[in-house]
NUZANU-333068 format. One record per residue (C-alpha): residue in three letters; residue number from 1; x, y, z. Coordinates in steps of 0.25 Angstrom, whole numbers, plus 5000, padded with zeros to 4 digits. Layout:
N
r:k:x:y:z
ALA:NUM:X:Y:Z .
...
***
This chain:
326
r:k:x:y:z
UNK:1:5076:4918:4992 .
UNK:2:5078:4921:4977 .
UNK:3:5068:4932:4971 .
UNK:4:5057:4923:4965 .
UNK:5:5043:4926:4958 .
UNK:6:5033:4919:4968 .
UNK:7:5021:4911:4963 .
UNK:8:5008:4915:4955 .
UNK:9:4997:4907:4961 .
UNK:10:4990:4897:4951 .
UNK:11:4975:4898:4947 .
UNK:12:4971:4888:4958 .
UNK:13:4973:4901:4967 .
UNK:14:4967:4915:4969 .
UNK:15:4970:4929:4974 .
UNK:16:4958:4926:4984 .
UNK:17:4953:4940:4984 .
UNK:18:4943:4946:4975 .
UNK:19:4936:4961:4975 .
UNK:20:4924:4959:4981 .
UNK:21:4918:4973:4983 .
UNK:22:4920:4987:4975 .
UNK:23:4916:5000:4981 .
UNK:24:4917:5013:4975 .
UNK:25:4922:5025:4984 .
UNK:26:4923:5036:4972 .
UNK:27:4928:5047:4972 .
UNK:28:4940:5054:4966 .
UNK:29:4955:5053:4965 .
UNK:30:4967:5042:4964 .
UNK:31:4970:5032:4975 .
UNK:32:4983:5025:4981 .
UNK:33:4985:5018:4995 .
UNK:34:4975:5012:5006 .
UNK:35:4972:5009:5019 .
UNK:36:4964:4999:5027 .
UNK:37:4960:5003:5041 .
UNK:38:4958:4989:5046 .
UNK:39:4953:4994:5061 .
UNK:40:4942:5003:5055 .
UNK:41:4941:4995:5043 .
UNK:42:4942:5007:5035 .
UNK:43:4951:5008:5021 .
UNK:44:4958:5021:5018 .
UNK:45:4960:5025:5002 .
UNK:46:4968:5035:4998 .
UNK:47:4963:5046:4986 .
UNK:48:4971:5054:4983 .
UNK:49:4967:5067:4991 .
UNK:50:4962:5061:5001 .
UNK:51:4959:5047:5009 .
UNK:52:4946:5039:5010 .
UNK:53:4941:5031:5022 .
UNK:54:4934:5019:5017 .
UNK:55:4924:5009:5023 .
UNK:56:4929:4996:5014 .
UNK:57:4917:4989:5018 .
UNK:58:4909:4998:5007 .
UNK:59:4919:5008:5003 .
UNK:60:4912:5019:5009 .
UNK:61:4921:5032:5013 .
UNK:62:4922:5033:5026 .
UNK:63:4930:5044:5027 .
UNK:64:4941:5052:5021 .
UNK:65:4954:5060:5025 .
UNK:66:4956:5071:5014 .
UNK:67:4967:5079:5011 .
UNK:68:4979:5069:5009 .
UNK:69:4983:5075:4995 .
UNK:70:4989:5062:4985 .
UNK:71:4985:5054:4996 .
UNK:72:4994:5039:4995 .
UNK:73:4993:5031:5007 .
UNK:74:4987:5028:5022 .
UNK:75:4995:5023:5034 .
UNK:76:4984:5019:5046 .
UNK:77:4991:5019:5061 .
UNK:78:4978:5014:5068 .
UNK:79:4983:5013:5082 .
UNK:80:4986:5026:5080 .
UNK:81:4972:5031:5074 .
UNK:82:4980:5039:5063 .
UNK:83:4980:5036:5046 .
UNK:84:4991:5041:5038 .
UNK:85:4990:5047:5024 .
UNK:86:5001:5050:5012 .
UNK:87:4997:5061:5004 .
UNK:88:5009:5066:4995 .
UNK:89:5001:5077:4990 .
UNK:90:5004:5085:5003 .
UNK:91:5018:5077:5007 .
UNK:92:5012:5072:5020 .
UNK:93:5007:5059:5028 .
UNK:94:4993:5064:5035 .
UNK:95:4989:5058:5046 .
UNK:96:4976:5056:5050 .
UNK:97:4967:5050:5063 .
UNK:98:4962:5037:5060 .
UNK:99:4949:5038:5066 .
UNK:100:4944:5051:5061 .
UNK:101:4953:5052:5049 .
UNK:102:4956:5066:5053 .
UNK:103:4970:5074:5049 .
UNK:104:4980:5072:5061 .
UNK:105:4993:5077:5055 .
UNK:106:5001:5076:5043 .
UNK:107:5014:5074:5040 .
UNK:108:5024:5080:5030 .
UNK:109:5030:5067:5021 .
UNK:110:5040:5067:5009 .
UNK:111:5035:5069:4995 .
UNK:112:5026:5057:4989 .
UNK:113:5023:5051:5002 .
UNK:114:5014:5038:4996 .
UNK:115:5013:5025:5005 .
UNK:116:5013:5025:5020 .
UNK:117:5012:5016:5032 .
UNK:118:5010:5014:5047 .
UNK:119:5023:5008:5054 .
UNK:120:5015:5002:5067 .
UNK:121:5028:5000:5075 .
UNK:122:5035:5015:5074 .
UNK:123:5020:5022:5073 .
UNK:124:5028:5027:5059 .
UNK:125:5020:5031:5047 .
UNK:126:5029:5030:5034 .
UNK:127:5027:5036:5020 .
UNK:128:5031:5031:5007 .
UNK:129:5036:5045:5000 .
UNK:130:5036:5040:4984 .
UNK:131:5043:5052:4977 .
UNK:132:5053:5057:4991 .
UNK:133:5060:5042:4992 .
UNK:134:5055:5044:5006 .
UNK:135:5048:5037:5018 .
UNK:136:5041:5047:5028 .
UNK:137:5038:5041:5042 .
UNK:138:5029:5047:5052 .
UNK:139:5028:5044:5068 .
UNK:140:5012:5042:5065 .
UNK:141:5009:5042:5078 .
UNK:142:5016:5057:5081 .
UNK:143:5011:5062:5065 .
UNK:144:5026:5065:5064 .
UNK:145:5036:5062:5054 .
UNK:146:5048:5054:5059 .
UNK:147:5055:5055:5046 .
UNK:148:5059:5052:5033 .
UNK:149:5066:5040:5027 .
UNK:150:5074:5041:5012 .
UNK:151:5071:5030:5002 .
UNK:152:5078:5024:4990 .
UNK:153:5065:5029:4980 .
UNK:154:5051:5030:4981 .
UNK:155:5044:5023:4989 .
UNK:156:5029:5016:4987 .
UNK:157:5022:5008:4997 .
UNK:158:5029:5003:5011 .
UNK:159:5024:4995:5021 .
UNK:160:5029:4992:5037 .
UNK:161:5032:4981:5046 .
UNK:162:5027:4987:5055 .
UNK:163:5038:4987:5062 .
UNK:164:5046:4998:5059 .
UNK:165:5053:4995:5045 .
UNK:166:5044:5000:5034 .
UNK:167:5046:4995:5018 .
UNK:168:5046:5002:5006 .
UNK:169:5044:5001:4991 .
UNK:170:5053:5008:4983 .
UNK:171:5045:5010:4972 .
UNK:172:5056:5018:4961 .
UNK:173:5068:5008:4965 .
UNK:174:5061:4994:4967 .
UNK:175:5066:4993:4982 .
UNK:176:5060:4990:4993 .
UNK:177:5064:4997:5006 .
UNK:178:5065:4995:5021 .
UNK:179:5064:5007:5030 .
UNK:180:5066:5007:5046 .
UNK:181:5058:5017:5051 .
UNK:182:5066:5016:5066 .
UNK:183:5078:5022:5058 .
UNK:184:5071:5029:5047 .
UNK:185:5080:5023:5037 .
UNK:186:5079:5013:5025 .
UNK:187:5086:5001:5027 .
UNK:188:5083:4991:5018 .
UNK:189:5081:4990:5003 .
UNK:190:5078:4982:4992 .
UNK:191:5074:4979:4977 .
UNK:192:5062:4974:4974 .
UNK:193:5066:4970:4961 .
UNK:194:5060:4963:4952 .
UNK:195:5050:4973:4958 .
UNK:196:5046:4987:4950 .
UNK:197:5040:4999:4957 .
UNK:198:5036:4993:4971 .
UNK:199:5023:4999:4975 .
UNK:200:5014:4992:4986 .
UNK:201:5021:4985:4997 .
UNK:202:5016:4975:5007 .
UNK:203:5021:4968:5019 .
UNK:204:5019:4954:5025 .
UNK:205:5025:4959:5040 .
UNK:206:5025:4943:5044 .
UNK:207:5035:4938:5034 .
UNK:208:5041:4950:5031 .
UNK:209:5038:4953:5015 .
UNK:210:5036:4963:5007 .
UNK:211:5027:4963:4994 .
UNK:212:5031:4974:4984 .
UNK:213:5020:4978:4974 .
UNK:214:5028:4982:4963 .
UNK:215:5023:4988:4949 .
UNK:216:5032:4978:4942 .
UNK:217:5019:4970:4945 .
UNK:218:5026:4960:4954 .
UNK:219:5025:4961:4972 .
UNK:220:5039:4959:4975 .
UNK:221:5038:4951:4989 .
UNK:222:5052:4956:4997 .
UNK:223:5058:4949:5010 .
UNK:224:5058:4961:5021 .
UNK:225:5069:4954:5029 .
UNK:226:5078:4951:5018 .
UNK:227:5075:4963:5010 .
UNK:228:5072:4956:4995 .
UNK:229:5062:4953:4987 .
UNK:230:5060:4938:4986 .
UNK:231:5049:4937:4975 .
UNK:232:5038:4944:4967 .
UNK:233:5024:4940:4964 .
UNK:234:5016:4945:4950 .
UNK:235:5005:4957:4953 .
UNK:236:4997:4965:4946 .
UNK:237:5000:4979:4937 .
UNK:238:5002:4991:4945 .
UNK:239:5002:4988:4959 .
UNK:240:5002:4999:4969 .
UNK:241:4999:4991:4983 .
UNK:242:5003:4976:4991 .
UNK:243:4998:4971:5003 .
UNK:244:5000:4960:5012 .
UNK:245:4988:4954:5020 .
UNK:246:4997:4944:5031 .
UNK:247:4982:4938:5034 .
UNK:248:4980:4932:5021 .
UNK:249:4995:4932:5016 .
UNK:250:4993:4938:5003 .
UNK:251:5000:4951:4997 .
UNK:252:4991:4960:4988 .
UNK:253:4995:4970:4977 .
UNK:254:4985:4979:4971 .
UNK:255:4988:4983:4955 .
UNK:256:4983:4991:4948 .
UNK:257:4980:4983:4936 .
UNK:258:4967:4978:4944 .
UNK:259:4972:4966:4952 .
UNK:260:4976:4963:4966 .
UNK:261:4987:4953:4968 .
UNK:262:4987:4944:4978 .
UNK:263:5000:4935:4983 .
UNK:264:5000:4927:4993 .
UNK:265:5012:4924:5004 .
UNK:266:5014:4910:5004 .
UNK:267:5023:4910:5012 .
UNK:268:5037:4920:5015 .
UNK:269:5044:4917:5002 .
UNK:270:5033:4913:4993 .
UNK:271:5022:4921:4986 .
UNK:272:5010:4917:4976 .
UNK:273:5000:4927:4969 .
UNK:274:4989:4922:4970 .
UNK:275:4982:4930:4959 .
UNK:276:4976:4945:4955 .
UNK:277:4962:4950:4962 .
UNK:278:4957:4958:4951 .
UNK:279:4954:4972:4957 .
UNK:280:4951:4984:4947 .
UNK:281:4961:4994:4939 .
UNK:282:4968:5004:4949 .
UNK:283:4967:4996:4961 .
UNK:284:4982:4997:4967 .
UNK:285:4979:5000:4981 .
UNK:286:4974:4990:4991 .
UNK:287:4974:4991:5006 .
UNK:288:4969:4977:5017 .
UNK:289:4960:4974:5026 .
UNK:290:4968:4964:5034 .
UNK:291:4958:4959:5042 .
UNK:292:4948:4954:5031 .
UNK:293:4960:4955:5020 .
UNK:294:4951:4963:5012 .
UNK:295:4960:4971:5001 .
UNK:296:4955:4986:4997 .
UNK:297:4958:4993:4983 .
UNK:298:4954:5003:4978 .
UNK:299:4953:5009:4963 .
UNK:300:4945:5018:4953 .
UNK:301:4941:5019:4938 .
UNK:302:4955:5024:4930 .
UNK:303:4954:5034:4919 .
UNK:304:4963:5031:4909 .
UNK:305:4979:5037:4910 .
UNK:306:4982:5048:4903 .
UNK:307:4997:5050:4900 .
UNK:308:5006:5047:4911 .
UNK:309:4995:5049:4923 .
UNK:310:4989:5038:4931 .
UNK:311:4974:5034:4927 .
UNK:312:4965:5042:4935 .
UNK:313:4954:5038:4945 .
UNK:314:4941:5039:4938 .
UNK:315:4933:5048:4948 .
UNK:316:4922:5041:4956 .
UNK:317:4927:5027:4954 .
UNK:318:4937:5024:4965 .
UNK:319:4932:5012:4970 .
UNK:320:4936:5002:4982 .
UNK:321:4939:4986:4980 .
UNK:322:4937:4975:4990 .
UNK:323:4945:4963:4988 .
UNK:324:4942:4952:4997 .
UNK:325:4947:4937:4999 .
UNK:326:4938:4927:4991 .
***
């Protein structure tokens, strides 16, 4: 199949979800990756130093696991009652019991260890480590580390088939990569052009694609089996996280311009936007309830940039968005 630009949906359609309810959780510090808990029904947001336990009914804190310095992302194991935490401020993954949300061990990772996930099949936790060009992989089961794989650049977000073969955006070289976790190795590779800086990445595990949230402000939607991309759909500014919901079909990216884009999976080889869900300035993150198909962001009040540097998070104004299907 040629590369081809799928379909924007017409006016007759809509993104079919809307933000139904907005609760503010304060408190200080910048944001990045979240989690939902769907057996406890509980939503986990990282905050920089440390990781909040959230009751998404009414955005209560429930609990929190301090200590995790530049804290990025979350991998729940739940048959295993553990949770697993990046935090490049101290190089390590941390591991932590589910239940209590007590320290269990941590692990030493690579520089920069950002995104990370749960590989169901091996009982392998894997981090994303942005500045090493490196993927560190854990037996999450034992809390030890298996090894480390090289990688072509920098990595962002990665997602698993559960079944052993785990893939990765290269953010720096516009690849997308595939990494066997049985041999420890890359094996597969390929260009996400017409793609630009890949961020999030999701997987629809059933017909084997790969959306690509790429900061060129396009999802680049790749073939896992054939190892291309075979189209891209328009998104919003600044995107930092895709997901798929397999109940519903649809692939989300969350920009940070303020919207949520929402594509639909007509089928295998054909895609349709079905419109922008607007959210508020700085919500890039998202995690899923699969169950209900709820979607959480999160964001907070931006002080202007100065220079160079990242607006900041105006304290007290971090707040949690509830989008919902109309």
């Amino acid at each position: 199949m040629a590369l081809s630009a799928f379909p924007v949906a017409g006016s007759a359609q809509s993104p079919g979800y809307t933000i139904t309810k907005r609760y503010e959780i304060g408190g200080d510090g910048g944001w990045d990756y979240l989690a939902f808990d769907t057996a406890s029904h509980r939503l986990f947001i990282t905050r920089g130093t440390h990781v909040q336990v959230v009751n998404p009914d009414n955005g209560t804190v429930i609990g929190d696991i301090p200590n995790t310095p530049h804290v990025h992302g979350v991998a729940l194991a739940p048959e295993l009652g553990r949770g697993f935490i990046t935090a490049a401020g101290d190089t390590a993954i941390h591991i932590f019991d589910l239940k209590t949300l007590q320290p269990i061990a941590t692990v030493k990772a690579d520089p920069d260890d950002d995104a990370i996930l749960y590989d169901p099949s091996m009982k392998y936790v894997v981090s994303m480590n942005g500045d090493a060009h490196s993927a560190t992989v854990v037996d999450a089961a034992a809390g030890k580390l298996v090894g480390t794989v090289p990688l072509p650049g920098g990595p962002e977000f990665a997602v698993s088939d559960n079944r052993g073969t785990v893939y990765a955006n290269i953010e720096d070289k516009s690849l997308l990569v595939v990494i066997d976790l049985k041999s420890m190795k890359v094996t597969r590779q390929w260009s996400l052009a017409p793609c630009e800086k890949p961020s999030g990445l999701a997987i629809d595990r059933v017909h084997h694609r790969l959306f690509s949230g790429c900061r060129s402000k396009v999802m680049a939607i790749s073939d896992a089996d054939a190892g291309k991309v075979i189209g891209t759909v328009p998104i919003g500014d600044h995107v930092d996280a895709d997901r798929y919901d397999p109940g519903t079909g649809l692939a989300f990216a969350s920009n940070g311009d303020g919207t949520l884009t929402v594509v639909h999976e007509d089928s295998p080889s054909r895609f349709t936007v079905l419109g922008n869900v607007k959210t508020e300035l700085g919500a890039r993150t998202m995690a899923i309830d699969y169950k209900t198909h709820t979607i959480y962001l999160v964001t907070a009040k931006l002080a202007p940039a100065v220079g160079n540097d990242r607006p900041r998070p105006v304290p007290g104004s971090f707040v949690l968005l509830v989008a919902e299907k109309k």
